[in-house]
N, CA, C and O atoms as a GROMACS GRO file, in nm:
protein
  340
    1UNK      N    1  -3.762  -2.194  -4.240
    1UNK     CA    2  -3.773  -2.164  -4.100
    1UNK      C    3  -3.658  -2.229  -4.021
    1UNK      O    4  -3.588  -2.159  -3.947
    2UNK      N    5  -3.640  -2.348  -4.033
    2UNK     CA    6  -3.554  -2.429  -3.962
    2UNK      C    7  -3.370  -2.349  -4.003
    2UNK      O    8  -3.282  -2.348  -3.918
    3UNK      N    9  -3.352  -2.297  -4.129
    3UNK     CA   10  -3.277  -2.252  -4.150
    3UNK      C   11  -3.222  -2.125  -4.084
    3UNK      O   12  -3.110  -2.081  -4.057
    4UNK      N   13  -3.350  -2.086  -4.070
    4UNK     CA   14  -3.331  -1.932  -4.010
    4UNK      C   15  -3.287  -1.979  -3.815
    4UNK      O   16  -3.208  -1.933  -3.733
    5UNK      N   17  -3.346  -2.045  -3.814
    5UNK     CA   18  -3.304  -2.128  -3.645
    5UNK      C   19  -3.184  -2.113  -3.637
    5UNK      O   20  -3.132  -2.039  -3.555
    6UNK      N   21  -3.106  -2.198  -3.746
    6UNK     CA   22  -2.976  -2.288  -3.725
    6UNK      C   23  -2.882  -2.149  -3.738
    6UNK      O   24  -2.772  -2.136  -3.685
    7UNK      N   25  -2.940  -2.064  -3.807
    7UNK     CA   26  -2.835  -1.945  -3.842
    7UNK      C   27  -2.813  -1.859  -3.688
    7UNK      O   28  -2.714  -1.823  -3.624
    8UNK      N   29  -2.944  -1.851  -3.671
    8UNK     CA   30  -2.942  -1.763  -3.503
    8UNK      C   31  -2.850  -1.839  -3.424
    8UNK      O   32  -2.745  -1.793  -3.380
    9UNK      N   33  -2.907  -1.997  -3.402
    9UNK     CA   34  -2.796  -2.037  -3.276
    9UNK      C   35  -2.664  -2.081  -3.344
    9UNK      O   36  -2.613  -2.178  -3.287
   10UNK      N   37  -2.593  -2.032  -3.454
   10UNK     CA   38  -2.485  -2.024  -3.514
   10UNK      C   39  -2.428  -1.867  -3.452
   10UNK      O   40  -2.318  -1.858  -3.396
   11UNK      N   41  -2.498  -1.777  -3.466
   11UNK     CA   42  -2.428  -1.667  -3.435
   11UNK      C   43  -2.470  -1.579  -3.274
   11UNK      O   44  -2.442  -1.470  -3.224
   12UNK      N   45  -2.563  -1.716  -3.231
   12UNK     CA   46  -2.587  -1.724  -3.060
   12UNK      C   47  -2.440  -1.790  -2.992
   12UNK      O   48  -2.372  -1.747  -2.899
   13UNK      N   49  -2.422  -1.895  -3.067
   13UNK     CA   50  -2.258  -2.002  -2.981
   13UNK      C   51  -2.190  -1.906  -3.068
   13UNK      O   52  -2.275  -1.949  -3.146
   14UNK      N   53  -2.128  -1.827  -3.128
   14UNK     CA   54  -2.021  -1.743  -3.159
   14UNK      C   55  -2.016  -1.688  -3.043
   14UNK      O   56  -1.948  -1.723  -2.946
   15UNK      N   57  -2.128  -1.553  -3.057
   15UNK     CA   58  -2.090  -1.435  -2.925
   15UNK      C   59  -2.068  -1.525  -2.817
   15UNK      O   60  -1.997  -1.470  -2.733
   16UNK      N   61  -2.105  -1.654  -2.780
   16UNK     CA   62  -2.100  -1.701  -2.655
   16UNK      C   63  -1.960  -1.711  -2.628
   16UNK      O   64  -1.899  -1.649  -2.540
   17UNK      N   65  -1.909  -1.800  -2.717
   17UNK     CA   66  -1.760  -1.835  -2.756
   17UNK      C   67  -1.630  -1.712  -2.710
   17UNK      O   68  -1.530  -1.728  -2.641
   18UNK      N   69  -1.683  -1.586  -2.780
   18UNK     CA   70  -1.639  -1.468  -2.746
   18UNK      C   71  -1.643  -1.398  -2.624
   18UNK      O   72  -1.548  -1.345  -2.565
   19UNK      N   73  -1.795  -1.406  -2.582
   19UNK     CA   74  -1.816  -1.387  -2.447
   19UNK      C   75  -1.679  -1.500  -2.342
   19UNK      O   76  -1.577  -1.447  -2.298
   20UNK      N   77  -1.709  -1.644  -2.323
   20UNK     CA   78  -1.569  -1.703  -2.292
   20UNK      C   79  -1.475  -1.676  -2.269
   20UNK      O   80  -1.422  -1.685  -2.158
   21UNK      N   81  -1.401  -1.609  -2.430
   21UNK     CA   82  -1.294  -1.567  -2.412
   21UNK      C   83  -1.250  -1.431  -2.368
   21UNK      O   84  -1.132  -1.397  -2.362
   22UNK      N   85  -1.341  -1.364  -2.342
   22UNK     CA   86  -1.333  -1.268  -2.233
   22UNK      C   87  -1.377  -1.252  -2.138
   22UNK      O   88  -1.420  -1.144  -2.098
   23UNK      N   89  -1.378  -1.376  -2.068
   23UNK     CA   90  -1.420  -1.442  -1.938
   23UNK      C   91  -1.267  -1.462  -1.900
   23UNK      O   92  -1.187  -1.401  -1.829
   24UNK      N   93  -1.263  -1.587  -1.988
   24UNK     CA   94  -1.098  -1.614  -1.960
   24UNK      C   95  -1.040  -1.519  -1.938
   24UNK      O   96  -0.999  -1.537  -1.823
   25UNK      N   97  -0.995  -1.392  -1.981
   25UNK     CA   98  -0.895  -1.286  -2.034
   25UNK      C   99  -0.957  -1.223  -1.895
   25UNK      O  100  -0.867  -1.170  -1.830
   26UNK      N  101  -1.067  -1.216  -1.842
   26UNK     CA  102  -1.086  -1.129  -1.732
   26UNK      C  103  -1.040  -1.216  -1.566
   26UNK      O  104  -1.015  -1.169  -1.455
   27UNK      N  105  -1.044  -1.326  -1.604
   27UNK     CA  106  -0.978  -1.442  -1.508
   27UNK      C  107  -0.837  -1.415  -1.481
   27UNK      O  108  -0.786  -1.407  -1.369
   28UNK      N  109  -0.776  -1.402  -1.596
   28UNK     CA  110  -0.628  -1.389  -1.601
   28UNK      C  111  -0.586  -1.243  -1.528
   28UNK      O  112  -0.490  -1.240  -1.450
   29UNK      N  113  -0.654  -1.137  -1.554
   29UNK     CA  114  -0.627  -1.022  -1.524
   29UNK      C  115  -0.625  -1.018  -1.401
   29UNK      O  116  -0.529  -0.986  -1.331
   30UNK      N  117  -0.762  -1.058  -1.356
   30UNK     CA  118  -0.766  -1.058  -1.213
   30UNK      C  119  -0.650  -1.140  -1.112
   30UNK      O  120  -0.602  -1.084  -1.013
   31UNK      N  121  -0.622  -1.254  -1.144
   31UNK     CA  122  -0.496  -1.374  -1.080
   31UNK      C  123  -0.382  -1.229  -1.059
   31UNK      O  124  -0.356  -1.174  -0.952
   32UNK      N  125  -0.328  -1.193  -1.196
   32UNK     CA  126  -0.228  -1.119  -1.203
   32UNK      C  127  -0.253  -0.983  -1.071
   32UNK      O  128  -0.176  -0.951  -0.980
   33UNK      N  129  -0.360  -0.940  -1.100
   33UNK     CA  130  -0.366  -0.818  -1.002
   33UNK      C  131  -0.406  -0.822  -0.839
   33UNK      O  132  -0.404  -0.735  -0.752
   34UNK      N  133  -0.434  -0.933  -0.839
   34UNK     CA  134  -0.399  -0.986  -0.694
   34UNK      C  135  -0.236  -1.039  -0.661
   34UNK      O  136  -0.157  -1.004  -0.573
   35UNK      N  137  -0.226  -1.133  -0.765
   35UNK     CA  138  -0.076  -1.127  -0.728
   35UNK      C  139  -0.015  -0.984  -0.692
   35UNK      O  140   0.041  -0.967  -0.583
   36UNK      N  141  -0.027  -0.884  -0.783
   36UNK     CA  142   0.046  -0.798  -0.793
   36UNK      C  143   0.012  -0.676  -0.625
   36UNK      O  144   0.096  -0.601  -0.573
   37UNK      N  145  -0.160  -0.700  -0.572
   37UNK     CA  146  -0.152  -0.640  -0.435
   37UNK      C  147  -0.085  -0.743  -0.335
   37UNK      O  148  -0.021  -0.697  -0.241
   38UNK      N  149  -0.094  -0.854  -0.348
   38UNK     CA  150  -0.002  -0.898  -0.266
   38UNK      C  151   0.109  -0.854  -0.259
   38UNK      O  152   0.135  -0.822  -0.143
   39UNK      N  153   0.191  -0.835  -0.331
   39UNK     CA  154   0.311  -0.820  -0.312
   39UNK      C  155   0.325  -0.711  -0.276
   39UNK      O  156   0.411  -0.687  -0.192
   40UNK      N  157   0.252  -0.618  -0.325
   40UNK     CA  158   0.266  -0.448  -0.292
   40UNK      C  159   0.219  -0.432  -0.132
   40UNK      O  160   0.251  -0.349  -0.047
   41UNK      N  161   0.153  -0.517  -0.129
   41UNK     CA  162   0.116  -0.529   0.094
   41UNK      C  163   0.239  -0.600   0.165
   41UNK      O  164   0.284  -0.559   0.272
   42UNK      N  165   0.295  -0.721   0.092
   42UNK     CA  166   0.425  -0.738   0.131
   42UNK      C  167   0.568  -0.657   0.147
   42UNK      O  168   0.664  -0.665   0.224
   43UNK      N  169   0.533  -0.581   0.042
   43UNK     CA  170   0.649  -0.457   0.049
   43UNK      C  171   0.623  -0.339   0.125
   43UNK      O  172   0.723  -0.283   0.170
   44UNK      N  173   0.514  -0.290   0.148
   44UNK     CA  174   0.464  -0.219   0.257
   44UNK      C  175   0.472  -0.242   0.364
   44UNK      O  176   0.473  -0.148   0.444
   45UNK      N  177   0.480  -0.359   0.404
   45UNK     CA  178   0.426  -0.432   0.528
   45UNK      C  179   0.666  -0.443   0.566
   45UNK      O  180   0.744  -0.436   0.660
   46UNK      N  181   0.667  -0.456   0.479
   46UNK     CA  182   0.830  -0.434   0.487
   46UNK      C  183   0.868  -0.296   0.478
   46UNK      O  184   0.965  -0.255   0.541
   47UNK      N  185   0.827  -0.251   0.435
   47UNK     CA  186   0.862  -0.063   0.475
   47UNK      C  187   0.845  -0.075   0.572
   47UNK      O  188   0.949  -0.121   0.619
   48UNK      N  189   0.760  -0.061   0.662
   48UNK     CA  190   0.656  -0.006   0.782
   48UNK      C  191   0.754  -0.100   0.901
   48UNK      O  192   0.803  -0.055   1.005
   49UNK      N  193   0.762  -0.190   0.868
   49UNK     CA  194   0.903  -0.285   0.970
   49UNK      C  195   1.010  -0.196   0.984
   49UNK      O  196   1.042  -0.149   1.093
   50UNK      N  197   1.080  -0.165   0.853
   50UNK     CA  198   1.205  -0.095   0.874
   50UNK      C  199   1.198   0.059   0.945
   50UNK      O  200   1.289   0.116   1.004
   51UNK      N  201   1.070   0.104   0.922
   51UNK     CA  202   1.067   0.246   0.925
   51UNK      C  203   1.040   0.253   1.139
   51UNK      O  204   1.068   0.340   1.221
   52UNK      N  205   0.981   0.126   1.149
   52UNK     CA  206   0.926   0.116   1.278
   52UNK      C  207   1.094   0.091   1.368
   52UNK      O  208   1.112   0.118   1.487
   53UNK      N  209   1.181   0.044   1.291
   53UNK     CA  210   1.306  -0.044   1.315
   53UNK      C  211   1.389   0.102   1.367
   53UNK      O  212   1.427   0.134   1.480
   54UNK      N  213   1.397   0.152   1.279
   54UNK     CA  214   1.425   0.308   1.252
   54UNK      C  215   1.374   0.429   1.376
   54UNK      O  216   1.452   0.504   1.435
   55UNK      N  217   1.275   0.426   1.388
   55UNK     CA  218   1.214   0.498   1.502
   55UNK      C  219   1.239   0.440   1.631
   55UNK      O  220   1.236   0.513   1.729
   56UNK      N  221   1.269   0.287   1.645
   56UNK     CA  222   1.297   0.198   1.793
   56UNK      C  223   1.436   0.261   1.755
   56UNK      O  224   1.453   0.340   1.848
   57UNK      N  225   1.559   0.274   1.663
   57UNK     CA  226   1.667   0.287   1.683
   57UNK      C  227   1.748   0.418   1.776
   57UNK      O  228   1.834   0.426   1.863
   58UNK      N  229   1.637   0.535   1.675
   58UNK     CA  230   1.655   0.679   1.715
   58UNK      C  231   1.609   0.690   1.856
   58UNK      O  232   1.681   0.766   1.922
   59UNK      N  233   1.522   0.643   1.913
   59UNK     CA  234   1.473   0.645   2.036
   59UNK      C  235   1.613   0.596   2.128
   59UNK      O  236   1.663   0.668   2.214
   60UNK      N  237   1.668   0.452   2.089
   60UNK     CA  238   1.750   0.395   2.187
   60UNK      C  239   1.881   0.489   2.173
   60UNK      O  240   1.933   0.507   2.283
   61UNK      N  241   1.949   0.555   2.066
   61UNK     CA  242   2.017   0.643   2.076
   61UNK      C  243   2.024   0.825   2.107
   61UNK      O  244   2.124   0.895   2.122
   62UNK      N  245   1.903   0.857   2.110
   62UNK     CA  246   1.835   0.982   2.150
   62UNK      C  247   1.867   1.065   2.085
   62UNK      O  248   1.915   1.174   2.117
   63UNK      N  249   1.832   0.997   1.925
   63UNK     CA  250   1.816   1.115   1.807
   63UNK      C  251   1.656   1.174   1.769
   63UNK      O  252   1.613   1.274   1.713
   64UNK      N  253   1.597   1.058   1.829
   64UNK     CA  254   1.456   1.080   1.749
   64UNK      C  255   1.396   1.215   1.816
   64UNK      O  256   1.418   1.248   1.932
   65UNK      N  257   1.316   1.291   1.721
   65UNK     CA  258   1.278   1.454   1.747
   65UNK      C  259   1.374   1.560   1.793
   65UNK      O  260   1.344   1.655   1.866
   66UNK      N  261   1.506   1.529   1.736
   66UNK     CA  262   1.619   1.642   1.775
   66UNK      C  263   1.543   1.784   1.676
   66UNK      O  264   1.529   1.868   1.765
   67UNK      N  265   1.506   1.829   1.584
   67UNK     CA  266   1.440   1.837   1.506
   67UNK      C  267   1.293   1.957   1.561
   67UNK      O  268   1.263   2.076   1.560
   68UNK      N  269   1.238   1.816   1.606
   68UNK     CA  270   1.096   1.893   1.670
   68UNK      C  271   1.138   1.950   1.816
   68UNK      O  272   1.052   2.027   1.858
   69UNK      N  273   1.242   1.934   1.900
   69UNK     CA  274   1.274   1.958   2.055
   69UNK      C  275   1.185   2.128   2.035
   69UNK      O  276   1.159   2.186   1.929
   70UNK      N  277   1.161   2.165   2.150
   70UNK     CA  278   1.126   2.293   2.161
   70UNK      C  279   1.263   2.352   2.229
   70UNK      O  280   1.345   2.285   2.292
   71UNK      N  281   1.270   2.513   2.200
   71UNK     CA  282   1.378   2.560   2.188
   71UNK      C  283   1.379   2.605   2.398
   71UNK      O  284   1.279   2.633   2.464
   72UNK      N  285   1.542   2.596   2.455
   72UNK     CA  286   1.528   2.586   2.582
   72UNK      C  287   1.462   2.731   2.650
   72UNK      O  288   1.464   2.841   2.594
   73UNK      N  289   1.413   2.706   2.762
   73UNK     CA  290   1.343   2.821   2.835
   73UNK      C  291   1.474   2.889   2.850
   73UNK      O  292   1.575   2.817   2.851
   74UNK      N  293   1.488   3.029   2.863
   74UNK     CA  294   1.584   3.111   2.925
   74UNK      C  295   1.581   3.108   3.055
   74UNK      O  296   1.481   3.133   3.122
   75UNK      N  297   1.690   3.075   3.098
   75UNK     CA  298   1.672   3.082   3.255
   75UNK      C  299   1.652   3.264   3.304
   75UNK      O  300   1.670   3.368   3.242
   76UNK      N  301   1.611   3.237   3.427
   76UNK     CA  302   1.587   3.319   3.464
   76UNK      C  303   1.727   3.372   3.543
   76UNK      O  304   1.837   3.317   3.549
   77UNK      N  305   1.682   3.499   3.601
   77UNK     CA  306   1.822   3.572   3.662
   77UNK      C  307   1.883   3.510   3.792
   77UNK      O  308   1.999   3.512   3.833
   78UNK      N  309   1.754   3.448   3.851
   78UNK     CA  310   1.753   3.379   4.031
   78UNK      C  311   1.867   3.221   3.992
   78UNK      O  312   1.955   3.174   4.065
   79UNK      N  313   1.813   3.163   3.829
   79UNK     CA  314   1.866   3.048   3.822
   79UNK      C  315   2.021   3.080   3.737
   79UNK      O  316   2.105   2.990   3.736
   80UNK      N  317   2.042   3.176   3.687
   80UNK     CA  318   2.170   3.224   3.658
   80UNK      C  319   2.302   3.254   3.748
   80UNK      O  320   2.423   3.246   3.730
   81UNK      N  321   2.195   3.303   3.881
   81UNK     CA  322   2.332   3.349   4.012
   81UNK      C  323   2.327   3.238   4.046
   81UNK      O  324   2.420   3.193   3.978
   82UNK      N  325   2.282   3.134   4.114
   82UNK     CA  326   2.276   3.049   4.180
   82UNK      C  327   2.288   2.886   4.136
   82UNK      O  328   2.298   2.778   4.194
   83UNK      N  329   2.281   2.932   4.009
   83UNK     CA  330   2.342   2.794   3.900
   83UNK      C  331   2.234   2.655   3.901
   83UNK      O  332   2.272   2.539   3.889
   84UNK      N  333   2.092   2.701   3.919
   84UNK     CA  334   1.982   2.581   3.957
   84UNK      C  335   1.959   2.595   3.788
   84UNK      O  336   1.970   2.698   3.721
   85UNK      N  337   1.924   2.465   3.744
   85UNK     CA  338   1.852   2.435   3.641
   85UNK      C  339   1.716   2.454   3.648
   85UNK      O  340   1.645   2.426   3.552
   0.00000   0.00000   0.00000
Protein backbone atom coordinates (compact mmCIF):
# COMPACT_ATOMS: atom_id res chain seq x y z
CA UNK A 1 0.00 0.00 0.00
CA UNK A 2 2.51 2.48 1.14
CA UNK A 3 4.28 1.68 -2.11
CA UNK A 4 1.53 2.31 -4.24
CA UNK A 5 1.34 5.98 -2.29
CA UNK A 6 4.92 6.80 -2.92
CA UNK A 7 4.50 5.87 -6.68
CA UNK A 8 1.34 8.26 -7.12
CA UNK A 9 3.00 11.27 -5.38
CA UNK A 10 6.14 10.37 -7.55
CA UNK A 11 4.24 10.85 -10.67
CA UNK A 12 1.88 13.67 -8.81
CA UNK A 13 5.50 16.09 -8.27
CA UNK A 14 6.49 15.11 -11.95
CA UNK A 15 3.32 16.54 -13.78
CA UNK A 16 3.63 19.28 -11.18
CA UNK A 17 7.25 19.93 -12.12
CA UNK A 18 6.03 20.04 -15.78
CA UNK A 19 3.09 21.92 -15.05
CA UNK A 20 6.01 24.73 -13.64
CA UNK A 21 7.72 24.59 -16.45
CA UNK A 22 5.04 25.67 -18.43
CA UNK A 23 4.19 28.20 -16.13
CA UNK A 24 7.56 29.54 -16.54
CA UNK A 25 7.50 29.28 -20.47
CA UNK A 26 4.02 31.03 -20.28
CA UNK A 27 5.63 33.89 -18.02
CA UNK A 28 8.24 34.41 -20.53
CA UNK A 29 5.89 34.63 -23.44
CA UNK A 30 3.83 36.93 -21.95
CA UNK A 31 7.00 39.64 -20.69
CA UNK A 32 8.01 39.29 -24.43
CA UNK A 33 4.51 40.16 -25.86
CA UNK A 34 3.97 43.03 -23.88
CA UNK A 35 7.23 44.22 -24.58
CA UNK A 36 6.53 43.70 -28.04
CA UNK A 37 2.77 45.92 -27.75
CA UNK A 38 4.60 48.39 -26.24
CA UNK A 39 6.62 49.15 -28.69
CA UNK A 40 4.13 48.67 -31.46
CA UNK A 41 1.93 51.65 -29.44
CA UNK A 42 5.19 53.52 -29.40
CA UNK A 43 5.57 53.33 -33.06
CA UNK A 44 2.05 54.15 -33.70
CA UNK A 45 1.86 56.72 -31.38
CA UNK A 46 4.96 57.99 -33.67
CA UNK A 47 3.16 57.53 -36.90
CA UNK A 48 0.12 59.40 -35.80
CA UNK A 49 2.69 62.47 -34.65
CA UNK A 50 4.21 62.58 -38.02
CA UNK A 51 1.09 62.04 -39.97
CA UNK A 52 -0.63 64.83 -37.64
CA UNK A 53 2.86 66.92 -38.40
CA UNK A 54 2.02 66.37 -42.03
CA UNK A 55 -1.59 67.54 -42.08
CA UNK A 56 -0.50 70.89 -39.70
CA UNK A 57 2.12 71.29 -42.64
CA UNK A 58 -0.28 71.02 -45.73
CA UNK A 59 -2.71 73.22 -44.00
CA UNK A 60 0.08 76.04 -43.30
CA UNK A 61 1.07 75.81 -46.97
CA UNK A 62 -2.45 75.30 -48.64
CA UNK A 63 -1.93 71.94 -50.08
CA UNK A 64 -4.10 70.00 -47.86
CA UNK A 65 -7.47 68.77 -49.93
CA UNK A 66 -6.17 70.17 -53.34
CA UNK A 67 -7.46 66.76 -54.30
CA UNK A 68 -10.93 66.77 -52.62
CA UNK A 69 -11.57 70.88 -53.62
CA UNK A 70 -14.95 70.81 -55.40
CA UNK A 71 -14.73 71.74 -58.96
CA UNK A 72 -15.39 75.88 -59.48
CA UNK A 73 -19.07 77.10 -60.03
CA UNK A 74 -19.31 78.52 -63.63
CA UNK A 75 -19.85 81.90 -63.43
CA UNK A 76 -22.65 83.14 -64.62
CA UNK A 77 -23.16 85.56 -67.73
CA UNK A 78 -24.08 88.86 -65.28
CA UNK A 79 -20.57 87.87 -63.48
CA UNK A 80 -18.68 87.39 -66.83
CA UNK A 81 -19.65 91.09 -68.29
CA UNK A 82 -19.06 92.77 -65.29
CA UNK A 83 -16.02 90.84 -63.94
CA UNK A 84 -17.66 90.16 -60.11
CA UNK A 85 -16.50 86.96 -58.62
Amino acid sequence: MISVLQATIDTLQGQLEVKDRQIEQQAQTITRLTDALAAAQQTAAAAQALHAGTIQQQLITGEAGTDQQEPEQKKSWFSKIFGGR
